[in-house]
N, C-alpha and C positions, 0 to 999 in steps of 0.2 A: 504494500500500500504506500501510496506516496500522501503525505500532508502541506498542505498549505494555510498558514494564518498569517493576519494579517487583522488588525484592529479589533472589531468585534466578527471579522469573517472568517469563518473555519471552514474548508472545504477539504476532500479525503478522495482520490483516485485510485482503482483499482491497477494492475498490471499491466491490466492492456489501456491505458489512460482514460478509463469511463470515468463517470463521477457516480460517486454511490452516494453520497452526501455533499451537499452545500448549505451553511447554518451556521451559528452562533454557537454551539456546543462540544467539544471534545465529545459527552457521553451520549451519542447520537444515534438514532436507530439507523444502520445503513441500508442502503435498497439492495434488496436481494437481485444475487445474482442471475435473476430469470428475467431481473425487468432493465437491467444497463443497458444504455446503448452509446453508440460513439459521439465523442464532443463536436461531430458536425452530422447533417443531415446532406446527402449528396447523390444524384442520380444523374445516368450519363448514357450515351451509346459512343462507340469509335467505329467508324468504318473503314475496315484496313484488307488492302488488297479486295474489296467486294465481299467480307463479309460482317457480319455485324454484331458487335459486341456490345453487351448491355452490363452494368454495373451499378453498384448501389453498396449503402455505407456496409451491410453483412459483408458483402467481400473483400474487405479493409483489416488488417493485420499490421498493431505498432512493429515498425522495422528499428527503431530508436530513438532514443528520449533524453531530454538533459529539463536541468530546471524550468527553462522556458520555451523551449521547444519540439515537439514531440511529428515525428514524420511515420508517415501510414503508408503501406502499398500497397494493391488489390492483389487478389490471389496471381492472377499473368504478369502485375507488375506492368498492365500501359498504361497506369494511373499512379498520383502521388500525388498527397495529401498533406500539407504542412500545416500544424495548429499551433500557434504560437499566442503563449499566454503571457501576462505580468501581472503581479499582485500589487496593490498602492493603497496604503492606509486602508483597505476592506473593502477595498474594491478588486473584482477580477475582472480582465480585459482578455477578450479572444478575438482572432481574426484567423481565420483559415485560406490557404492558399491551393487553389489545385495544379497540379501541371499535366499535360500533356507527354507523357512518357513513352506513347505507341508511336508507328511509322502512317498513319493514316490520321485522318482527319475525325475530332473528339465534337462532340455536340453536348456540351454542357446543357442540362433539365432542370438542376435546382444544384444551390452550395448553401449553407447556411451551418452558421454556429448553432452549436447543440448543450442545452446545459438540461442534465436530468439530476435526481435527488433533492429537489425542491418539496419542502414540506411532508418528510419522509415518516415520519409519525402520523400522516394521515393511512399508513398502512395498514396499523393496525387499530385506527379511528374509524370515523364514518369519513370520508373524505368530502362529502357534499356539506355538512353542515360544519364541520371543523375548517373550512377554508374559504376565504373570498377573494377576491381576484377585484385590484384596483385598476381600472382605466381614466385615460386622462381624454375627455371628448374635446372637441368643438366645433364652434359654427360662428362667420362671421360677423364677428362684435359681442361673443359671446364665447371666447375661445377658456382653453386653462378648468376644467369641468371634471373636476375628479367624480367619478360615481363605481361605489362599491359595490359589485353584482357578484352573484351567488353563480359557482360554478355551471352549475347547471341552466340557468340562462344565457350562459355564453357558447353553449351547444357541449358541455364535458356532463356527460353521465355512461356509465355503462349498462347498457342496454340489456347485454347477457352476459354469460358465462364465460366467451370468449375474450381472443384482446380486442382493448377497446383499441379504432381509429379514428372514434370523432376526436374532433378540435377546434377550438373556439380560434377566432382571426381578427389580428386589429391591423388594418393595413391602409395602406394609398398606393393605389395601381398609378401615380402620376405623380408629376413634379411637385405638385402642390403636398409637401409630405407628412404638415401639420393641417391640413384642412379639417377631416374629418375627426383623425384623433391626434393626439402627440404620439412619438415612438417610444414606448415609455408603461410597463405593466409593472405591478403589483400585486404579492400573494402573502396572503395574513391569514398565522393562523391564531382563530376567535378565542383559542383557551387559552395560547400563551401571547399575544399581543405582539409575537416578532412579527416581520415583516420582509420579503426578500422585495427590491426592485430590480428590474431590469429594463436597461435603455439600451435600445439599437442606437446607430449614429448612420441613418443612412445614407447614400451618396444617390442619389433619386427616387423610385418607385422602393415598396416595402412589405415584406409582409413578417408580424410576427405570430408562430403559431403555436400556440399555448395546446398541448395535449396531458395524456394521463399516461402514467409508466404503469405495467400491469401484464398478468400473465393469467394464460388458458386455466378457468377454472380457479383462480384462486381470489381469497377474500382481498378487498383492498384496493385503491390504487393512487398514486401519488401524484407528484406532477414534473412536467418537462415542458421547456420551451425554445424553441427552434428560429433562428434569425435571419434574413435575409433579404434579397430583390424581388425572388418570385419563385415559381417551380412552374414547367411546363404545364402540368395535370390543370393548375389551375389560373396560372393567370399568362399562359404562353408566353414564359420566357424560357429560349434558346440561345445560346451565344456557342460558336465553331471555333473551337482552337485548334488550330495548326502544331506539329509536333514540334514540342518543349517550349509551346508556348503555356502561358499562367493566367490562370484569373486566381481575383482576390476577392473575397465577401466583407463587406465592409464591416466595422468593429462594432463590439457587443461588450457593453458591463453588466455584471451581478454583483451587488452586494445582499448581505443583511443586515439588521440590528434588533433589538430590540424592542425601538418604534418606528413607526413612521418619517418621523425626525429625526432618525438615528442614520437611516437609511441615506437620509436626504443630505445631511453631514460628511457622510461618505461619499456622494456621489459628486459632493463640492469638492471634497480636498481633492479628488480626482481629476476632475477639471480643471482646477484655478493650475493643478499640476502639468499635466497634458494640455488640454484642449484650448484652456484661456491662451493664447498668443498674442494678444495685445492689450494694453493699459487701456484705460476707462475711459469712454468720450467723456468731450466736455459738455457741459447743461447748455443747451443749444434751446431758441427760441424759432419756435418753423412756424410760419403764417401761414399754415391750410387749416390745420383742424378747429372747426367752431373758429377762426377767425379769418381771411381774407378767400377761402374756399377759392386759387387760383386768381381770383382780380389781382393781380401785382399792376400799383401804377407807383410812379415817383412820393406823390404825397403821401398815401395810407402805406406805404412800404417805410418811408423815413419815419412816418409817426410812431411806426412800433416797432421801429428799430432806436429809435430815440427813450421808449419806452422801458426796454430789453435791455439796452445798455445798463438805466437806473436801475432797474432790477436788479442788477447783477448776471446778467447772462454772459456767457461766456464766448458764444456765439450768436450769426444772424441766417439763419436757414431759410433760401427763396425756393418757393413749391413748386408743383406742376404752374405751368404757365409762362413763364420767364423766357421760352423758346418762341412762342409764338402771339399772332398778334391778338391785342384784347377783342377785338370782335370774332373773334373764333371761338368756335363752342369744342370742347370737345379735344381730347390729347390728339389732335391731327399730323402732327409733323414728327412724333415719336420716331426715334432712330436720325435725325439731321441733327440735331442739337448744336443749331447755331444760333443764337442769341438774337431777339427780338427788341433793336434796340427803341420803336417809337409806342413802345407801354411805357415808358418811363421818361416820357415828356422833353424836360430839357437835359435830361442827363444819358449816355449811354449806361449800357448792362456792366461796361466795364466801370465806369467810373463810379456805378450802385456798389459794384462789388469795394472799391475803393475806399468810399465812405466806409463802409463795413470793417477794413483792415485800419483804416487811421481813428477810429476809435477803439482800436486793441482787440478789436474781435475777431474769432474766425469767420471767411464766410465759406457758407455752403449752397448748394442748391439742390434739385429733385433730380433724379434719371431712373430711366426703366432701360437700362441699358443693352438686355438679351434680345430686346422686339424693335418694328418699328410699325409705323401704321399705315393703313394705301395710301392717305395724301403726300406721305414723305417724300423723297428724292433718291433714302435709300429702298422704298419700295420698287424702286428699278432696276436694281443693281440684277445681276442673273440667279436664275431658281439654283444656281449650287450653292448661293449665299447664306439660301433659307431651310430647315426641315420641314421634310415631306410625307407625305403617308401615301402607300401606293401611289409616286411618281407624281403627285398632285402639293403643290405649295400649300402647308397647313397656315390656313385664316381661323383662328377662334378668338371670341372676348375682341373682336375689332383691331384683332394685329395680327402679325406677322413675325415668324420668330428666327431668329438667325443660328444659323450654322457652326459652331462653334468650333468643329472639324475642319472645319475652310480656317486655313492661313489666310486670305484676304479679307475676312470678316476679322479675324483677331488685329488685323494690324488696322483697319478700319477705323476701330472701336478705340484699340492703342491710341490711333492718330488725333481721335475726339477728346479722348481724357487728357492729352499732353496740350490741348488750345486752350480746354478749360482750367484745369492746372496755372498755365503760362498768366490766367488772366486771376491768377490768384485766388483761387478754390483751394481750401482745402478738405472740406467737406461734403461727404457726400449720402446725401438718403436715396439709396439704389429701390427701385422699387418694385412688382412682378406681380401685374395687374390680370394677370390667366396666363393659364399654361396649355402647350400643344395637346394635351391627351393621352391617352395610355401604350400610345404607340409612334414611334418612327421609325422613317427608312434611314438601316445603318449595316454598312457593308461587314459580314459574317455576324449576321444579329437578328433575331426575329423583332418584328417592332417592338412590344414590350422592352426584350432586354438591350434594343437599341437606346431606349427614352433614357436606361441608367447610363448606358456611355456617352451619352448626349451631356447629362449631368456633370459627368466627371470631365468632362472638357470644359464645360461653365466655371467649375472649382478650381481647374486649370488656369484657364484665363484669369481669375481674380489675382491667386495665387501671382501669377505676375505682373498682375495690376498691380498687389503689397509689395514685389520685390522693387517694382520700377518708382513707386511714386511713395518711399517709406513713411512720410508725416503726412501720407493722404489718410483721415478718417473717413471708416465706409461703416455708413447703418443698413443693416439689413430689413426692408420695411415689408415687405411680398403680402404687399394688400392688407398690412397688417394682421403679422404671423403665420399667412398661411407655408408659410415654410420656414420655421422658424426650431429646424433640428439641431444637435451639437455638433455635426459635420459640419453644418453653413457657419457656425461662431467661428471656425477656424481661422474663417477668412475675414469675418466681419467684425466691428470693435463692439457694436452693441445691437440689440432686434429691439425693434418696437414690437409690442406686444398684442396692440389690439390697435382697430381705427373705431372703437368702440366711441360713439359721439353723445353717450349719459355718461356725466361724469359718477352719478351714484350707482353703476354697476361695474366700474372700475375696480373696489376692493374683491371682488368673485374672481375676479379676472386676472388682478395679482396674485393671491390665492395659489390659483394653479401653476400660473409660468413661473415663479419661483421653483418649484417641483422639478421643472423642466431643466431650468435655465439659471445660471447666478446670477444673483442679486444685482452686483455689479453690472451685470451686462444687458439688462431688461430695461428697455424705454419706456417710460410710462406717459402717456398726454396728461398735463394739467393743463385746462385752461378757463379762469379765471372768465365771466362776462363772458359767456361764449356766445357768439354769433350762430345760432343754430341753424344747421343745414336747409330748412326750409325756409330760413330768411337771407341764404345765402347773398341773393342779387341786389342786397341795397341796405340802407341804414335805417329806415322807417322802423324798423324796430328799438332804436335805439332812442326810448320815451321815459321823459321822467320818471314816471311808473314803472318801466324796468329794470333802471339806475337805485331807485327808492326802494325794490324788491330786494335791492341786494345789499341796500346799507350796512345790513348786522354782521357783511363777513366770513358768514357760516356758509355758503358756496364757496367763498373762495378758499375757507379752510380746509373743509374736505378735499378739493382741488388739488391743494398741495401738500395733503399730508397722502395725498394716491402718488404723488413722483417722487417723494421723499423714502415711497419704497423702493426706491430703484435708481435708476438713471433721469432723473426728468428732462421732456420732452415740453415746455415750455411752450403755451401758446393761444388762444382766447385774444378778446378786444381789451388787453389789458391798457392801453393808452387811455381809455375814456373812465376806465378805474378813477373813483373816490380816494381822497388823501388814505382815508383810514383801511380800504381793501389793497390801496397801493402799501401800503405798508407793513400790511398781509405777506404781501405775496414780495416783498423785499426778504422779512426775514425768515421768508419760507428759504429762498432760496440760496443765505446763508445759512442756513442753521442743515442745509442740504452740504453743501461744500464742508462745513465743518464735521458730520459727520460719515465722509465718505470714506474715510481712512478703515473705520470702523465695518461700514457696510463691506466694505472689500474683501472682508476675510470674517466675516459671520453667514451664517448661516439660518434656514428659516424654521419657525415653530408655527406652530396651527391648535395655539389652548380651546378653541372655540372648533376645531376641525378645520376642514375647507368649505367655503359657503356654496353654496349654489345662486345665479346667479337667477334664477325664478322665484327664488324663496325668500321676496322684498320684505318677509318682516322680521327677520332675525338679525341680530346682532354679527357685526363681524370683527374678527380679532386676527391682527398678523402681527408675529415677533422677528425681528432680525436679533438672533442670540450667539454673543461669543462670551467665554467664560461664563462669570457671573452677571454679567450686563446685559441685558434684552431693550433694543430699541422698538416699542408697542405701538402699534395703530391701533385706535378702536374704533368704526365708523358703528354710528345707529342711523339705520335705514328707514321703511315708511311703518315699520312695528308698532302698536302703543304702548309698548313698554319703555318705557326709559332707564331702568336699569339693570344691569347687568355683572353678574361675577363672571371671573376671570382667572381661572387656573391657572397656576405659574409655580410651584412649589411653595418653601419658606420665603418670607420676604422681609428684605430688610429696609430698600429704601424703595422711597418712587417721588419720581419729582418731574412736573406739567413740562416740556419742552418746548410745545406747541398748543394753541393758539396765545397761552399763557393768562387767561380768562378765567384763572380759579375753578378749572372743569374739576368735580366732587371726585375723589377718588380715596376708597377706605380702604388697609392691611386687613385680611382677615383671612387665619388659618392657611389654607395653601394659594391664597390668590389675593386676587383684590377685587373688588367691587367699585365698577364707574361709571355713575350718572350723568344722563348725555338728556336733557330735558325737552330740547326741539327735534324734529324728525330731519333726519340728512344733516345731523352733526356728527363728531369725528374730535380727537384728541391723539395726541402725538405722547408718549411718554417714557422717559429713563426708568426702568425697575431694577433695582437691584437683586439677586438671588442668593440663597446661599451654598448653593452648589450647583 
């Protein structure tokens, strides 16, 4: 038996490197050996000299093994299988590689990381009521949706006596990889409150398939979960390797801990380890969301960049629009990205951007850089520019998406980013408004698994976008989070997280992507006064009575204590702000700065759970905790309760942060209790613990 530990993560492999346990425990029930199987999932044909060979993970035998890498070869030996593991703080990291070992040409059907011994004491449990299984949903402007389901809702029961082959699936056949869910499961079990997670990191389409380990006839069954881009059977992915060529399945973690939070701890130190590759953007103020919705002209652009500055912004973020002219409806000229310079009266785009740098700020602007749309110039360019689907140029979501295979599209695109750059950009909200669909044409690739090599050329391309332009800051915005996996942070300095335009469904939505994503690197919209999307086209809204609605402050606090969990994204009609909501949102935005050091290397707690973002009347509570120190949000929503306890252990201190209004807050036994009296208030607060 081989062992691995690693923080609160104890995992134990057999001989031939199955896992018969993964868990929290030395004195562990291990999975018998009828139910192991190999740490990848992998199905294949070669057709060599005209005949055909079919192969699958049974015919796989370790050839040899060292700490971190363990190589398999099928019974003929024209296959080979490399699973290369690391342990970090209690987190386990796999990636498998296959190669092509025969003289003939191999058709890859499925690869994916395999982890079994998950929750191995449901063996000899009931395993349907002893286990649940966390998924993380969403849906746009409503993403970050933890919902705990009962195995057997996700299609895992055994039906007979046999082995079982259901399996429950949480995937995205497409680019968009966080649309429907995050890549990202959970399994608890109910009697002892551990918790395993596992995050896939994928490199485009995904599928992760949660099954049961179990054998002919016998009582019991556990759980396994299988990682990858797809399998032929089900979502026709094919990709042809030529002899001693490689593919790789993109990487997979597991930890455990004790809680939820324990989990979630480890999946931070893992990241900020690995994955995090760039420092923190800075608090940048963008004029789309709830404030300029695209109208960029000279005056309302200076007014609140005048406004932004006093704030303390750090930056001045220009949106969609800036390329093309104000009387155009509609992102028309996407993919030209040459500056429009008569929206901005007497000034050029350059000299806008100017202004921006001689008051000490960064600037930035919008791009959806992979598409372009029909009225553009680069809609002309030749169909090898673009992907296609059966020979046909794919149009969806009103664009057109570029080629990232084509050398001429890459240096294209190079050649855009090096004008805008030149003209003193330094930031950039890259944006990925639809994607092509579940399939492209890509030479030795069925379309499915063309859409992931399509991907991994987009990751490419960025990857030397960071090398070439190293103080270019890039947010990753895809419509807000619909692609917001820990692949894409590799390249990007931070994700917005929602384009969610109520600010009081905001804390749900932090909630989640925390789960996902660091602290650090999640943008959150504040926006103070917000110009609401259906008042988009003008200022008529802007009536004493909706200035007087806002006197008391309590929008704008809740506002800013949603960015103060994260990264804030700065942004609302804050120029027309009140002395006293301007003063709000001043020392929001220091009191964000001063505790950044902090958010950087903490990590998050859920004493109230994760909210849902339907269930307006309940209290929500999010902690950012390092050591003893827990930085608290508490928002109260449209409930009529106004107060609320607040689990947190022993306590020793607590002191108001935020709004600084005297919000009621009492020590008592393991928490605190904190009365929030108006509906859609919210308090920022220091807790101290004692351990």
């Amino acid at each position: 038996m081989q062992y691995l530990k690693s923080g609160s993560l104890f995992a134990e492999k057999d001989e031939e490197g199955r896992f018969v346990y993964i868990g929290t425990k030395p004195d562990h029930a291990p999975l018998p050996a009828y139910c192991r199987e190999q740490p990848f999932a992998i199905d294949y044909a070669i057709n060599e000299r005209g005949e055909e060979i079919y192969g699958a993970g049974e015919n796989f035998s370790l050839r040899e093994s060292s700490e971190k890498i363990s190589v398999y070869t099928s019974q003929d030996e024209r296959a080979e299988v490399k699973v290369l593991q690391k342990i970090y703080r209690g987190v386990l990291s796999q990636k498998v590689t296959l190669t092509n070992r025969s003289g003939g040409k191999l058709c890859l059907k499925q690869l994916y990381n395999q982890f079994g011994g998950i929750a191995t004491d449901c063996i000899s449990d009931n395993y349907l009521t002893r286990a649940e299984i966390g998924v993380v949903r969403g849906e746009w402007g409503g993403e970050g949706q933890l919902h705990w389901e009962s195995p057997e809702t996700l299609g895992l029961f055994r039906a007979t006596g046999h082995n079982t082959r259901c399996t429950g699936e949480i995937c995205s056949p497409a680019s968009y990889t966080t649309r429907k869910y995050s890549p990202l499961v959970f399994f608890r079990d109910i009697k002892t409150g551990c918790v395993w997670a596992v995050q896939h990191l994928p490199e485009g389409p995904y599928c992760m398939e949660i099954g049961l380990t179990d054998a002919e006839r016998v009582e019991g069954s556990a759980y396994k979960i299988a990682c990858g881009a797809g399998s032929s059977e089900k979502h026709g992915f094919r990709l042809y390797l030529a002899p001693r060529k490689s593919y790789t399945c993109a990487e997979t973690l597991i930890t455990c801990a004790p809680s939820l939070e324990g989990a979630i701890e480890n999946l931070n130190a893992y990241r900020r380890r690995y994955l995090k590759k760039h420092p923190r953007a800075p608090l940048m103020f963008n004029d789309y969301m709830n404030s300029l919705w695209c109208n960029l002209r000279e005056d309302n652009c200076l007014s609140l960049l005048g406004a932004a500055q006093a704030a303390g912004a750090e930056g001045y973020c220009f949106d969609d629009g800036w390329y093309r002219a104000a009387d155009v409806n509609g992102s028309t000229h996407l993919g030209d990205w040459i500056p429009c310079d008569e929206r901005f009266g007497s000034r050029t785009f350059a000299e806008m951007i100017e202004e921006i740098r001689n008051r000490g700020m960064i600037a930035g602007l919008w791009t959806e850089l992979e598409v372009c749309s029909p009225l553009s110039d680069a809609a002309n360019f030749p169909k090898s520019y673009f992907l296609t689907n059966e020979g046909e140029r794919i149009f969806r979501c009103g664009r057109y998406y570029f080629n990232f295979a084509n050398k001429q599209v890459r240096e294209y695109l190079m050649g855009r980013l090096r004008r805008i750059y030149a003209m003193g950009i330094r930031y950039i909200k890259n944006d990925y408004n639809g994607h092509p669909g579940c399939g492209v044409d890509w030479k030795g690739a069925s379309p499915y698994a063309g859409l992931e090599q399509h991907c991994r050329a987009v990751q490419s391309f960025y990857r030397a976008v960071r090398k070439e332009f190293p103080d270019l800051i890039l947010e990753n915005c895809a419509s807000g989070a619909m692609r917001a996996d820990g692949h894409m942070m590799e390249n990007f300095d931070t994700q917005s997280i929602s384009d969610c335009e109520e600010y009081d469904k905001m804390p749900s939505i932090i909630n989640g992507a925390e789960l996902c994503l660091l602290p650090e690197q999640i943008s959150v919209w504040a926006y103070p006064y917000p110009r609401v999307f259906w008042e988009m086209n003008g200022d008529e809204y802007l009536t004493p009575a909706y200035i007087s609605e806002r006197s008391d402050g309590e929008e704008t606090i809740f506002n800013m204590i949603n960015g103060m969990m994260g990264n804030m994204l700065l942004s609302g009609k804050i120029d027309v702000a009140d002395e006293e909501n301007f003063q709000l949102i001043r020392r929001g935005v220091a009191l964000l700065k001063e505790w950044r050091p902090f958010v950087d290397n903490a990590s998050p707690i859920y004493p109230l759970g994760c909210a849902r973002l339907t269930d307006r009347n309940s209290f929500v509570a999010h902690g950012l905790k390092r050591g003893k120190t827990v930085l608290l949000a508490v928002w109260r929503r449209e409930g009529q309760e106004s107060r609320v306890f607040v689990p947190l252990g022993k306590i020793t201190a607590v002191r108001e942060l935020y709004p600084c209004r005297d919000r009621i807050t009492e020590k008592s036994g393991d928490g605190i209790f904190v009365t929030l009296p108006k509906r859609n208030q919210a308090v920022l607060l220091e807790v101290t613990v004692r351990s």
